[in-house]
Phi, psi and omega in degrees: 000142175277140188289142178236153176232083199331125184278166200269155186305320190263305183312305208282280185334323218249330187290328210282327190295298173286344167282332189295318204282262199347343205243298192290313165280346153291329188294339189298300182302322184307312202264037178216044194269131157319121185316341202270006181235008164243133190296028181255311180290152187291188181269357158279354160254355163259326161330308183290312179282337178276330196276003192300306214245356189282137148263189228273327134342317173289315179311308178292007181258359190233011181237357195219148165197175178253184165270135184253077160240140171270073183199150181024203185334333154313131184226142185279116148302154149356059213086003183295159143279172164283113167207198192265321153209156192222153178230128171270129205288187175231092162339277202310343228234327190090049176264133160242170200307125174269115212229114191239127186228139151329127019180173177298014175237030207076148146354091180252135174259117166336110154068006166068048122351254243258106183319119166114297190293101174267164199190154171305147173253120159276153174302157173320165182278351194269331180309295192308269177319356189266335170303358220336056209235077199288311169357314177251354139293329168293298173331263169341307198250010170263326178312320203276276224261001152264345178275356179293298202292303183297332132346324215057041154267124191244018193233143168211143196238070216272211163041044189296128184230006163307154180270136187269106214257336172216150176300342162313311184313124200277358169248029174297313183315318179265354104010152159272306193200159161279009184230144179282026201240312216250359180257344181241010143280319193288321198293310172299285170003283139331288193304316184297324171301295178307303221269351165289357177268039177077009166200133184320099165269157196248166154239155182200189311308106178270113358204186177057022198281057162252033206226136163229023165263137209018064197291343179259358192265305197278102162315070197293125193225108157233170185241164193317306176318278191326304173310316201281348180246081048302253182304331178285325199265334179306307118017283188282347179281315188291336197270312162335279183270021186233335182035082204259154188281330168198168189258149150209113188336165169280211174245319187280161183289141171251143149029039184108324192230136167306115198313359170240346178249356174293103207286321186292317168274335176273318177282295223266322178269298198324275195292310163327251193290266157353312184067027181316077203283342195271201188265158203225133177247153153298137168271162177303098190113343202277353169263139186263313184196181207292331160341309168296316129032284154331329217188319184263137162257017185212098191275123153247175200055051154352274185325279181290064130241133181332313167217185205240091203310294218277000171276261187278313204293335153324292193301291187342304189278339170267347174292314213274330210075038182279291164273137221264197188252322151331316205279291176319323141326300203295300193325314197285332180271348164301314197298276169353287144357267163346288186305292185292290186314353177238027195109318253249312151304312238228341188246019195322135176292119190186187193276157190207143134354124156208147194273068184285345162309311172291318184305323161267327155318309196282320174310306187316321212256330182294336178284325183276327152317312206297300196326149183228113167253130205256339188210163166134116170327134169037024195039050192267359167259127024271161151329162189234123164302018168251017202279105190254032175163128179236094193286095133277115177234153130107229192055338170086027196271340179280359139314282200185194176251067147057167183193123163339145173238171183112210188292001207277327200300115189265137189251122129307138165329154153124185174260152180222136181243119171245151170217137204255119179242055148041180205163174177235023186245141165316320151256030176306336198246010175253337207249327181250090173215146170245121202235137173269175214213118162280148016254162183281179177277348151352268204328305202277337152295334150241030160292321191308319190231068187276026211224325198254158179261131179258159179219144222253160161192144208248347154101008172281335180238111183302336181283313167341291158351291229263346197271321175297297180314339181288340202245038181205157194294337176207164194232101176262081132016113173240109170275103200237159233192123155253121159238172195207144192291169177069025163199135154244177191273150174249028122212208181223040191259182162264165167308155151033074161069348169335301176286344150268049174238326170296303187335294207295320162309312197300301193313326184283335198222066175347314196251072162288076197286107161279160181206113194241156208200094190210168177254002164209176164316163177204117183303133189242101184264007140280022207294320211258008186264345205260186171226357193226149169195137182221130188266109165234037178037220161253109176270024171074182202289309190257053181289321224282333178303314189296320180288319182290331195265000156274298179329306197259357167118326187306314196218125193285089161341108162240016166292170170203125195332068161330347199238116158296159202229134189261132147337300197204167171321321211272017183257346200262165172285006174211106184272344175236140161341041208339109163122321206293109156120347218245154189300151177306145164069019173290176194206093167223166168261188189218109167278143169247081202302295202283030183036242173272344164283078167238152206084234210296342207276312153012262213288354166290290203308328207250332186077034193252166202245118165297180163283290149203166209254146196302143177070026138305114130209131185291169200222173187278342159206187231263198162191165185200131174235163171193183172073023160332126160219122180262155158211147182268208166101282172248002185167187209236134195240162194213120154226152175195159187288131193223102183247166171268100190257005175281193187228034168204140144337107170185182200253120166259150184219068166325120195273115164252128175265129183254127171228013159170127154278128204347084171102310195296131157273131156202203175218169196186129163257135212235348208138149167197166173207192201208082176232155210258121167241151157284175190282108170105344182278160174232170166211144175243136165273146199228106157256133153239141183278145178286111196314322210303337174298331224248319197292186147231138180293066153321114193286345180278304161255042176032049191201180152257120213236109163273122170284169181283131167152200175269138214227107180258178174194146166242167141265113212214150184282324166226188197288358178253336202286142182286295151087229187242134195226134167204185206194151174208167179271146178258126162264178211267134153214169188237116187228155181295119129017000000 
């Protein structure tokens, strides 16, 4: 207990004396408070009334910033920290300063600029979403932005809500899902999670960023319907329930227009259709010229972009009256907005206490929800603790656990092992370093199994590999996959030899365990040779613990596949790679054949058979669902019984499918939940589909148009799975866009 000490008689008179005249100044201070500071008003009366007070410099100081780093072309303001952008606050007025940091995996310090300063690593996004858990999405991103808000950082450049549309893609990984139900939920979640500490997440990238060769370049040509109901409706669902402070445009050409200059995503949908209040930023480098303007309201990273568009040719374009003064106004009172609805006066951001201990508890639980047990053979996992040699090879596992690379890089406490895999692009030395996260699992596997003896082999000469797994009861494989921003992969194979070094394994040991550490789906031309296979994406600082305690039994595997997993290249709608071969910065288009139908719906549509299918993943025990009932009418209501027919704890994640719209077959995920049983327990679970799952968008009558008819649905463990199927009728609507 803390000791208290009494004040002295003359003293206590005189402190008691100096609290009144404090008390009286504040009540002074109180009634002479800027209208623009009292909380009773929304956050659109107090924007309007603080933009109110700006001169037309202080406005234009709010639409533009730099990247705040000191290296090469870069220069830090004044009193900034290193960080990815800063906006300088207006002193006289209290705007305080937007100190913006990367990214939706944790708090990052750039090159590890600020000496010390550590942050949590969460598992990956794809990780995140394998979980199929928004509760625990909410967590993970209330974890980011309270370790943000202590920092002082009040910008955090979060909510990647793209579809992850090919396995290729070198930005999936900080990405969620191929479906728009489970990506704008999940996303929402997250966001909703950051802005509770007090700070603005942004969602991003809008839109179609789903390519990262020539990313500034490369043309996405869809027609209106297909976007809104995929990458658009993921988008408008993360914004919906996540209400982010702020959007931040792509890098890539939309339909013709640069994706920061598109008045048809930024204007017509965004702003438009949506009613979107907050502020729309620029990704770094993504303005061509003052033109965006029209539609964006804030260019960041200045310093990569050609000129610093939105300083003087902005004053320029409002003397001549290109741009009105109204328009500048909007941009500024967007921000502001934000800023007040989330805190950001009344709440500052500056240093506190952080619970890396709890912070690391949720990363933890997120790696282990996250994992996807994808095969197992005879039940050989869990591991049986009578195990007496156990052969760990490759992965790099007596290090650490694999990580994304690009702005995404999170510096954790702990040992980090790096490798810089060089480049000729200016920012090849911020972007391409593949950094592993200690300690590995080789460590965590034999904490576990401290009774069996383990053996280590790095997996470089596969006969080597094969000679240990053959003299040992079981062989665990580590597969590692690096991807990174500003590239994709040009197939989906692992890397350097990996498959046969698994091939070769599998052949010496039957009872072959893979454990893949990967940033997308990945092709297993060994799958039916192993016996075991666990997907655990980049599973964040404390992956390698998550991985033993799946292995071992500790924590009963309840991921489940955001991603459908393809066989081969020759399965996807574009089998070669959009870009691959061509000089940096071409200017080509990306046809999308599969509108919306993307991932499993592909693969509904072509009939061809994934490797396994999005929402696949397996458990330690059993589950059984029945007693299905659907109802109809203005949507589709869903319920069923859900039991633990197993002999262990664990979580099942019941799937609701849409399969055919009056009459039309198709597939469609419409509702899931996540619930956790004992052995033997039951729940009945209650869904309602959001109409919009049910519609197709018409562009002609500007809506989303449910036809009238019979409506089938399953319930199912995955998107192939058949499950319990029943149906009711729907009536005809028109619902607003």
């Amino acid at each position: 207990m803390k000791k208290t000490h009494p004040i002295p008689n003359s003293i206590g008179a005189l402190y008691r004396a100096v609290l009144a005249c404090c008390a009286l100044a504040v009540v002074n201070s109180a009634t002479a408070e800027p209208a623009w500071m009292n909380t009773t008003l929304s956050p659109d009366e107090r924007a309007h009334l603080l933009e109110r007070e700006l001169t037309m410099d202080e406005r234009f100081s709010l639409v533009h910033s730099p990247m705040s780093l000191d290296m090469g072309p870069f220069q830090r303001p004044q009193g900034a920290p290193f960080t990815a952008g800063y906006v300088a606050g207006i002193a006289r007025l209290g705007i305080p300063a937007l100190a913006q940091s990367d990214a939706s995996l944790g708090v990052v310090n750039p090159l590890g600029l600020r000496p010390g300063d550590h942050a949590t690593a969460m598992p990956s996004g794809q990780a995140l979403a394998a979980t199929w858990n928004p509760a625990l999405a909410r967590a993970a991103g209330a974890a980011i932005g309270q370790e943000s808000h202590a920092k002082g950082f009040n910008v955090l450049l979060a909510g990647g809500a793209n579809l992850a549309r090919d396995p290729r893609g070198g930005r999936n990984f900080e990405y969620l899902s191929e479906d728009p139900w489970l990506t704008g939920v999940m996303a929402g979640a997250s966001i909703a999670g950051v802005q509770s500490a007090h700070v603005v997440s942004t969602v991003k990238h809008f839109a179609l960023n789903n390519y990262e060769i020539s990313r500034n370049t490369y043309n996405a040509v869809i027609a209106d319907a297909p976007f809104r109901e995929s990458d658009g409706l993921a988008f408008q669902l993360a914004i919906e329930r996540g209400q982010p402070g702020s959007v931040m445009c792509a890098y890539n050409v939309v339909n013709g227009a640069q994706a920061c200059h598109s008045e048809y995503l930024l204007g017509k949908v965004l702003k438009g259709d949506w009613g979107y209040k907050g502020w729309v930023m620029s990704d770094w480098g993504a303005v061509k010229s003052v033109d965006a303007a029209k539609v964006l309201d804030h260019q960041s990273g200045e310093q990569l972009d050609k000129q610093v568009w939105f300083g003087a040719p902005l004053r320029d374009a409002v003397a001549s009256g290109a741009v009105s003064k109204e328009r500048i106004s909007d941009m500024v009172t967007r921000v502001l907005r934000s800023m007040f609805a989330n805190g950001l006066f009344d709440h500052p951001a500056g240093p506190a206490p952080i619970d890396l201990a709890a912070h690391g508890a949720v990363a933890q639980r997120v790696a282990a929800e996250g994992i996807v047990l994808l095969r197992n053979q005879d039940k050989l996992l869990p591991l049986s603790p009578t195990l007496k040699r156990i052969a760990v090879i490759g992965g790099n596992a007596s290090m650490g656990v694999l990580s994304g690379g690009g702005s995404s890089q999170v510096t954790p406490a702990g040992a980090q092992y790096v490798v810089n895999l060089g480049g000729n692009r200016p920012m090849d030395q911020f972007f391409r370093r593949a950094v592993w996260f200690g300690p590995g699992p080789l460590e965590a596997i034999r904490t576990l199994a401290d009774k069996t003896e383990v053996v280590f082999d790095d997996g470089r000469y596969p006969a080597a590999a094969a000679e240990l797994a053959r003299n040992a009861d079981v062989a665990i494989v580590f597969g590692t996959q690096w991807n990174g921003e500003n590239e994709d992969t040009p197939d989906i194979s692992l890397p350097q030899g990996q498959d046969a070094l698994i091939a070769a394994v599998a052949a010496a040991n039957p009872r072959t365990v893979v454990v893949l550490e990967t940033g997308n789906a990945v092709a297993m031309p060994w799958l039916e040779q192993t016996a075991a296979v666990l997907e655990s994406w980049y599973p964040g600082q404390h992956g390698a613990a998550a991985i033993a305690d799946v292995l071992f039994g500790r924590v009963n595997p309840s991921g489940r596949l955001p991603v459908s997993f393809p066989v081969s290249e020759s399965q996807l709608p574009r089998p070669q790679l959009p870009g691959f071969g061509l000089p940096p910065d071409s200017s080509y288009e990306i046809q999308f054949p599969e509108g919306s139908d993307v991932g499993y719906r592909w693969f509904a549509r072509t009939g061809a058979k994934p490797l396994f299918a999005f929402g696949h993943g397996l458990s330690y025990t059993s589950f059984a669902m029945s007693d299905l009932k659907v109802k109809g009418g203005k949507t589709l209501m869903v319920s069923f019984t859900v039991k633990n027919t197993g002999e262990r704890t664990g979580a099942h994640v019941p799937q609701v499918y849409l399969r055919s719209a009056a009459g039309k077959p198709l597939t469609r995920l419409i509702g899931f939940d996540k619930v956790e049983l004992a052995p033997g327990e039951q729940k009945r679970i209650s869904l309602a589909a959001d109409p919009r799952l049910l519609a197709n968008f018409d562009s002609v009558a500007h809506g989303w148009r449910i036809a009238a008819g019979e409506y089938a649905v399953s319930v199912s463990t995955d998107a192939a799975d058949t499950g319990l199927t029943g149906s009711a009728k729907v009536t005809t609507q028109l619902l607003k866009p």
